[in-house]
C-alpha positions in Angstrom: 131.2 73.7 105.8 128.1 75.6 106.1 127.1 73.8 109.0 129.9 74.5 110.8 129.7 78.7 110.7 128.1 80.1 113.5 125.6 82.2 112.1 123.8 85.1 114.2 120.0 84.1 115.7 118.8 88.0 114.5 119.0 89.0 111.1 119.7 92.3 111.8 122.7 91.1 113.3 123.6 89.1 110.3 123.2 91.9 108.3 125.0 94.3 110.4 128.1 91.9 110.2 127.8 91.6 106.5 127.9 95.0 106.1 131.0 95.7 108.7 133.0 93.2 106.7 132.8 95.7 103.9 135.8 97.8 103.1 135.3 101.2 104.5 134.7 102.8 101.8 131.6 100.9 100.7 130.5 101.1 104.6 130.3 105.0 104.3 128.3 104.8 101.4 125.4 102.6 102.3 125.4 104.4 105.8 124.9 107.7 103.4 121.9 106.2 101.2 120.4 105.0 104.1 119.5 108.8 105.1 117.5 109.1 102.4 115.2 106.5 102.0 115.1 102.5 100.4 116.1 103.9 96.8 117.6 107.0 95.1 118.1 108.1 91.5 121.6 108.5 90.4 121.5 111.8 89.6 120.5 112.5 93.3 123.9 110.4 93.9 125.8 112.5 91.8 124.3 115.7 93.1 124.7 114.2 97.2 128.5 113.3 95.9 128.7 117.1 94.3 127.2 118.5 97.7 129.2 116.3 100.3 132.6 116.1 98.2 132.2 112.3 99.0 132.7 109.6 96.4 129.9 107.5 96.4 128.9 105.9 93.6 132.2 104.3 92.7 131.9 101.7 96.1 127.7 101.1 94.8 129.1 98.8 92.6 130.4 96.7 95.3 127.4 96.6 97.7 125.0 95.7 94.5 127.6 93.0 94.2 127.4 91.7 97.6 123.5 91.9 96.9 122.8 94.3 99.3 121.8 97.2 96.7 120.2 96.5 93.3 120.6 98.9 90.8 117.4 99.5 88.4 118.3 101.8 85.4 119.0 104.7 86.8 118.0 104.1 90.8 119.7 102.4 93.3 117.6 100.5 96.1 118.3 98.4 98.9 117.8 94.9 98.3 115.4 95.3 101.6 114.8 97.3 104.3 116.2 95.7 106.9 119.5 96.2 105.1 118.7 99.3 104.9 118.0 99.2 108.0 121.2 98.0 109.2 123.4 100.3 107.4 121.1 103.2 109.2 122.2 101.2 112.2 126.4 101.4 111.9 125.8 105.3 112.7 125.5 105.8 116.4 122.2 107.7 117.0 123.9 111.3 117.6 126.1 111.0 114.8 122.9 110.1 112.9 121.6 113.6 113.9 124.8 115.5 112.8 124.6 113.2 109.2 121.4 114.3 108.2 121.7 118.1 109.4 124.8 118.1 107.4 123.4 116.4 104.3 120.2 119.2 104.6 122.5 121.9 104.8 124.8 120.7 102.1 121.2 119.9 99.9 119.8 123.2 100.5 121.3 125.2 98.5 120.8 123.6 95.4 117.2 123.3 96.0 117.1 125.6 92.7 118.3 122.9 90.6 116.0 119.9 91.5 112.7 120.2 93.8 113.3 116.6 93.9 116.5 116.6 95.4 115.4 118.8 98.4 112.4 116.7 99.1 114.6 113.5 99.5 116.7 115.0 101.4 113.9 116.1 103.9 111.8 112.7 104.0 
């Protein structure tokens, strides 16, 4: 059976068609982490969530099922950067520009409550 899949020749490609199998929701979410480096805290999840009035954390559980995430205590990381990578990828390059002036304007404000959250949000 395995044999006869066609699989892609890049794995970015193979990666970027796992990840557009996912259901939407999930899709958004990994697209969102991938603004902000290979791994964040869950509070900053909560806090982004909080900010963006997005839902993110509930679909994390299917992308560290699907092995794409891992989550380790309290932080979430992609399972590597290439699939991080790839999920940076599913955003066309000026919507990636309007993403992460959003997410820094949303982030901004509450710059009071965490130091750390702000300086995610900028690197």
């Amino acid at each position: 059976k395995i044999l006869c899949q066609k699989l892609p020749d890049d794995v970015a490609e193979f990666l970027s068609n796992t990840i557009e199998a996912l259901p939407d929701n999930v899709k958004e979410s990994l697209s969102t982490l991938s603004c902000f480096g290979a791994s964040v805290s869950s509070s900053f999840v909560k806090t982004l969530e909080r900010a963006l009035g997005k839902t993110l954390l509930d679909s994390m559980g299917a992308a560290v099922a699907e092995g794409l995430l891992d989550k380790i205590d309290d932080h979430y990381r992609f399972s590597h950067d290439r699939i991080q990578e790839a999920a940076y990828n599913l955003m066309n390059i000026l919507d990636r520009c309007n993403y992460h002036f959003s997410y820094g304007m949303a982030l901004a404000p509450l710059e009071d409550e965490e130091d750390d959250f702000i300086f995610t949000a900028v690197t």
